[in-house]
C-alpha positions in Angstrom: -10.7 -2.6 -6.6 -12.7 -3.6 -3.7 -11.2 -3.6 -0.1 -12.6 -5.3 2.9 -11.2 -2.8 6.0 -11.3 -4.5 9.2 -10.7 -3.0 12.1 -10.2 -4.4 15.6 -11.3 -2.6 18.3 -8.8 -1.6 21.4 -7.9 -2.8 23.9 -7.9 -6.4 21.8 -9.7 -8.2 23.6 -11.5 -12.0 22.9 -14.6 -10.4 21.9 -12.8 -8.3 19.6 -11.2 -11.2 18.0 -14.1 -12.8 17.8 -15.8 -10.1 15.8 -12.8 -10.1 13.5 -13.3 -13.4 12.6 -16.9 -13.3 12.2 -16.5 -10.0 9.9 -14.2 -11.5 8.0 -15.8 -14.9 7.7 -19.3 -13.4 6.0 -17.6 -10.7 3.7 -17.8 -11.9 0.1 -16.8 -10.2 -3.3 -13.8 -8.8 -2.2 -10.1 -8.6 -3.3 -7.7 -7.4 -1.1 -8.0 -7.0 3.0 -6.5 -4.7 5.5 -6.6 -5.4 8.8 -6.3 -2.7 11.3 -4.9 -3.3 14.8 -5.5 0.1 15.6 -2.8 1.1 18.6 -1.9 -2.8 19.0 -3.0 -3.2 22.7 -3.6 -6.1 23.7 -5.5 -6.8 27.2 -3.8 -9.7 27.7 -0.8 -12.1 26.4 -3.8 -14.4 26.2 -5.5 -12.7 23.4 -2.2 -12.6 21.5 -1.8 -16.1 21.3 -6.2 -16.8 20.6 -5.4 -13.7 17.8 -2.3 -15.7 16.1 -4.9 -19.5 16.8 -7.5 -17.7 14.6 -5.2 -16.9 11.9 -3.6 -20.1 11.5 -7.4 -21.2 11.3 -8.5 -18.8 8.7 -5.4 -19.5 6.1 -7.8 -20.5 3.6 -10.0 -17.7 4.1 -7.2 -15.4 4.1 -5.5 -16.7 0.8 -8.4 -16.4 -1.2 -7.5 -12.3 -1.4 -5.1 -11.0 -3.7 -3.2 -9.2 -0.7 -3.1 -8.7 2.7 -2.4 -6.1 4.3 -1.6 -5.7 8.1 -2.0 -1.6 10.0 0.1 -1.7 12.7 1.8 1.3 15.1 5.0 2.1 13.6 7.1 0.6 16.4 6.0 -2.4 15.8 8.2 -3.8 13.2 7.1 -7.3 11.5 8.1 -8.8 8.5 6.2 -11.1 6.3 7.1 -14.4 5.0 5.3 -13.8 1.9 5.3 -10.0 1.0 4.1 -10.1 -2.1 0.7 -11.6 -0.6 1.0 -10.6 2.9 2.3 -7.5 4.1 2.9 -4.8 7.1 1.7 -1.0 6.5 1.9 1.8 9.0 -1.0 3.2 7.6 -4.3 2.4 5.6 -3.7 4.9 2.6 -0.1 3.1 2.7 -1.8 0.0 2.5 -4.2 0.5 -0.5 -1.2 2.1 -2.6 0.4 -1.4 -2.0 -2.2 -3.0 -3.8 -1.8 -1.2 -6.8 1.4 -2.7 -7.3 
């Protein structure tokens, strides 16, 4: 099983997004994804908007994984459209048992 662990650097800034994309953009030969938000912060509403813009741009980048997984801060509580593809983890170990499933 080989996982491609991203994770963004806090606060979120441009830059970080940036190097997310970039990251994510030149791995090759994996399978599934995690993507760590670390503590979720945000510098500015800004950057949540460029964040959600970057993944609406990389759909075809991010479908061609098995799964996706998304770290996030327990409080915040998302839900995914697609859970069997796409999904929301509190934790990394969390995460990687998911994609045993």
């Amino acid at each position: 099983m080989s996982v491609l662990e991203i994770r963004l650097k806090n606060p979120i800034d441009f830059a970080a997004i940036d190097q997310f994309r970039m990251e994510l953009m030149e791995a090759e030969h994996f399978d599934y994804l995690i993507i760590d938000s670390g503590a979720h912060d945000f510098e500015a509403v800004e950057a949540i908007k460029y964040f959600r813009d970057q993944f609406e741009r990389l759909e075809e980048r991010l479908s061609s994984f098995r799964k996706v997984a998304f770290v996030r801060p327990t409080q915040y509580r998302n839900e995914s459209t697609n859970p069997d593809k796409y999904d929301f983890f509190d934790s990394i170990e969390e995460a990687k048992l998911w994609f045993l499933i």
